[in-house]
KETIKOL-91398 format. One record per residue (C-alpha): x negated, y, z negated; residue in one letter; residue number from 0. Coordinates in Angstrom, 3 decimals. Each point is the difference from the previous one (the first is absolute). Last residue first. Example, Ala and Ser with C-alpha at 12.3 -4.5 7.8 and 13.67 -1.06 7.14 Angstrom:
2
rec u->-13.670 v->-1.060 w->-7.140 residu->S num->1
rec u->1.370 v->-3.440 w->-0.660 residu->A num->0
end
This chain:
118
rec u->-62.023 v->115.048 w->-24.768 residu->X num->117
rec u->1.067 v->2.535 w->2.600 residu->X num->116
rec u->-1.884 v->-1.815 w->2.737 residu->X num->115
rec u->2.259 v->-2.908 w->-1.099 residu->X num->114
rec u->3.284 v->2.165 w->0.708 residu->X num->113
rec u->-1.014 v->1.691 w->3.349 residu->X num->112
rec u->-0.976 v->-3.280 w->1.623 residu->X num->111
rec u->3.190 v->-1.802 w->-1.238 residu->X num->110
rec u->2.076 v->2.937 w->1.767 residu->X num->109
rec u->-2.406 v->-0.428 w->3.386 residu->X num->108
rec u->0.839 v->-3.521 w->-0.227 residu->X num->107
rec u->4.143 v->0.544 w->-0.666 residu->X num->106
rec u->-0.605 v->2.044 w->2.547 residu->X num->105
rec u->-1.686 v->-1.853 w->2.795 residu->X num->104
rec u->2.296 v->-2.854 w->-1.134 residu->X num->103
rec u->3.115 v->1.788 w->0.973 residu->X num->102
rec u->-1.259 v->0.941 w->2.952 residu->X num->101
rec u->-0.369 v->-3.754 w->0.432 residu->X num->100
rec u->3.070 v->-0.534 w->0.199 residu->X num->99
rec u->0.068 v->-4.194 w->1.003 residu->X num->98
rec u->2.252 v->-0.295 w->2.624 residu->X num->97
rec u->3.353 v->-2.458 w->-1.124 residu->X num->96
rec u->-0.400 v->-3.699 w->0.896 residu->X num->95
rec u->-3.024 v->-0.248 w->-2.183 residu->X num->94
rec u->1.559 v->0.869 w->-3.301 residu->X num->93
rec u->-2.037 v->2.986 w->-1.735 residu->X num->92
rec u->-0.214 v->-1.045 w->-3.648 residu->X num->91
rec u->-0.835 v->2.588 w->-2.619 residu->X num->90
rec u->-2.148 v->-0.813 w->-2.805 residu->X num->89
rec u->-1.197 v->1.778 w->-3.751 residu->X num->88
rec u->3.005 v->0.046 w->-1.774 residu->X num->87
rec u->2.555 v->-2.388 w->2.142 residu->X num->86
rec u->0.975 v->0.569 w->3.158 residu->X num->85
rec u->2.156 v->-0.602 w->3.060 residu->X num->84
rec u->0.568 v->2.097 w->2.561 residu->X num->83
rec u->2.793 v->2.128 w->1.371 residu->X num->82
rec u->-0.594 v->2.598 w->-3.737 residu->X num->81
rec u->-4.082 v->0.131 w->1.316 residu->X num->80
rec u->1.000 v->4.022 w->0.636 residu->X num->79
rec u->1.753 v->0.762 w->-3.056 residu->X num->78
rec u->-2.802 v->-2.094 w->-2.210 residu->X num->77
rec u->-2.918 v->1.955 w->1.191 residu->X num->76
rec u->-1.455 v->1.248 w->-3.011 residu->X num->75
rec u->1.194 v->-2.791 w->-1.907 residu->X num->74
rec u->-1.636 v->-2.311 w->2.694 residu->X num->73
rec u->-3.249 v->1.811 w->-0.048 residu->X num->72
rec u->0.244 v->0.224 w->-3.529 residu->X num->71
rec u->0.146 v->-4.079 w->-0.725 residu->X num->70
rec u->-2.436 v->-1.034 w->1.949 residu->X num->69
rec u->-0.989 v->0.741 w->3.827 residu->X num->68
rec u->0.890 v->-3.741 w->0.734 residu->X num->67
rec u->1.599 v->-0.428 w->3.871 residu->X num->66
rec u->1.083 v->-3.193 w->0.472 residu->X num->65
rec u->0.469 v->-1.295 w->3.888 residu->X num->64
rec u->3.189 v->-2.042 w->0.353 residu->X num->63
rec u->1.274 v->-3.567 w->1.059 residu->X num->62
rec u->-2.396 v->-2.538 w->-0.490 residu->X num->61
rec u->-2.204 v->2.239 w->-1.902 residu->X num->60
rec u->-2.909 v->2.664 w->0.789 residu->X num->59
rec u->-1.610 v->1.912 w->-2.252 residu->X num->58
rec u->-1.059 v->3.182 w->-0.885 residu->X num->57
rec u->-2.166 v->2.405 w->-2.973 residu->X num->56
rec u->-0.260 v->3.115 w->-0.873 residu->X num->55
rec u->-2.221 v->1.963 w->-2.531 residu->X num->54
rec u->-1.713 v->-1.500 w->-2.438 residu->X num->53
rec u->-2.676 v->2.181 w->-1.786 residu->X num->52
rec u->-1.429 v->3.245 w->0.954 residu->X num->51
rec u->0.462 v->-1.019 w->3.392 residu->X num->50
rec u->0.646 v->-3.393 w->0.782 residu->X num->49
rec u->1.923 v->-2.115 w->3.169 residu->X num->48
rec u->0.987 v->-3.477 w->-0.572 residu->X num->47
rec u->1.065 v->-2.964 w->2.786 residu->X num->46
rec u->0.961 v->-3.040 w->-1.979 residu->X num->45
rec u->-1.304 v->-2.734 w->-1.974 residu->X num->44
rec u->0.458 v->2.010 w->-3.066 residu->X num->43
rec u->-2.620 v->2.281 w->0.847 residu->X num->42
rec u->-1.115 v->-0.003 w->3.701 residu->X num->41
rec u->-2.397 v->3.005 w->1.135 residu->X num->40
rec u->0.430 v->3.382 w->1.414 residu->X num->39
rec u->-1.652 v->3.207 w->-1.988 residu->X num->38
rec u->1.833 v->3.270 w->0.387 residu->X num->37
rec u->-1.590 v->2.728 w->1.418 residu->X num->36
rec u->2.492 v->0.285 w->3.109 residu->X num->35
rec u->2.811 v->-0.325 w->-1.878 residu->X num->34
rec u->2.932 v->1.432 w->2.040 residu->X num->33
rec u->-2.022 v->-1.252 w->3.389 residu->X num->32
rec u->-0.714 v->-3.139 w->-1.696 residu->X num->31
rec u->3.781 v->-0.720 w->-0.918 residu->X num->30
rec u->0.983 v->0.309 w->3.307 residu->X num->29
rec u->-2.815 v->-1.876 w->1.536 residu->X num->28
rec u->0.581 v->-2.949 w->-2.484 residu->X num->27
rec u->3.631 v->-0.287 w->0.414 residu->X num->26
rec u->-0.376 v->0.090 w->3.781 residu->X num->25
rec u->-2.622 v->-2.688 w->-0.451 residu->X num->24
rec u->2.965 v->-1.574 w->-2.103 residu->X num->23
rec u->2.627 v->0.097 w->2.902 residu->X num->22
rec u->-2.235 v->-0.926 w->2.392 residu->X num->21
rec u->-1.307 v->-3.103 w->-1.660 residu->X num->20
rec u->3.981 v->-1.295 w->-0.750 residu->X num->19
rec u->0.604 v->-0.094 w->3.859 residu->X num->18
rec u->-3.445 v->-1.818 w->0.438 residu->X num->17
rec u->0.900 v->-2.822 w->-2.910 residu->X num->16
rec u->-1.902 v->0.536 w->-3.001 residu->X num->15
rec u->-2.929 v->-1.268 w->-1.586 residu->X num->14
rec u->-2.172 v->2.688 w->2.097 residu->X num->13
rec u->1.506 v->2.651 w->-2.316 residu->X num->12
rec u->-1.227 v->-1.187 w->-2.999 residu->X num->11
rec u->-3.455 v->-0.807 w->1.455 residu->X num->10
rec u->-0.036 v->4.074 w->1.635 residu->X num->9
rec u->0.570 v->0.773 w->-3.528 residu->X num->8
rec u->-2.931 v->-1.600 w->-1.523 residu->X num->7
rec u->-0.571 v->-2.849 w->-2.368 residu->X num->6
rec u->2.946 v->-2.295 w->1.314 residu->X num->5
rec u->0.717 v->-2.733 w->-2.898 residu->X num->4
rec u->0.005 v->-3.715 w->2.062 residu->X num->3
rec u->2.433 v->-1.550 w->2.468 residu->X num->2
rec u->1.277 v->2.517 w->2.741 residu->X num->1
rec u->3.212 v->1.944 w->-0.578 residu->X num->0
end
C-alpha cells in the first residue's frame, strides 16, 4: 500500500496492486448492495462500513483478503467459513482460492439484521 493513512476507501484501494483493486472493489460492491444504508469510511486504517454501529470491515494482506463481520457473524456462520481461517471476529479468504462473496452478502445482510435489532 501507498505511504501515508488512506482517508477514503477508494485511497485504500488505490494502494494496491490492480489484481488486488478488483478484488476489494468487488468487496465493496458486494457488501454495499447487502448494506446499502450503511456509512463507508476507514476506521482502523482499513476499509469500514456502519450502520447502527460498526458493521463490517476488509482488508487486504500479502496473501489473503480479511473479512471482519465480528464475532456473531462468524459464529453464525462458522460451518460454512470451516475451509478458512479465523479467529473471533475475522475470516481470511486466501487469494489463490475465489473469494465467496455470496458468503459475504450474507454474512452482511446477517450483520445488518442484528444491529438494526439493537
Amino acid at each position: 500500500m501507498k505511504e501515508g493513512r488512506p482517508e477514503t476507501i477508494d485511497e485504500y484501494i488505490e494502494g494496491y496492486p490492480v489484481h488486488i483493486q478488483s478484488i476489494l472493489r468487488k468487496m465493496r460492491r458486494t457488501i454495499r448492495k447487502a448494506a446499502p444504508e450503511a456509512e463507508e469510511g476507514i476506521s482502523y486504517r482499513i476499509p469500514t462500513f456502519r450502520l447502527h454501529g460498526y458493521l463490517v470491515h476488509f482488508a487486504a494482506f500479502k496473501d489473503h483478503i480479511s473479512f471482519f463481520p465480528t464475532s456473531s457473524g462468524i459464529r453464525a456462520f462458522r460451518k460454512e467459513l470451516s475451509p478458512y481461517k479465523v479467529s473471533p471476529g475475522t475470516v481470511q479468504f486466501p487469494l489463490e482460492k475465489p473469494i465467496p462473496y455470496d458468503l459475504v452478502r450474507r454474512i452482511t445482510l446477517f450483520r445488518v439484521k442484528e444491529n438494526s435489532e439493537k
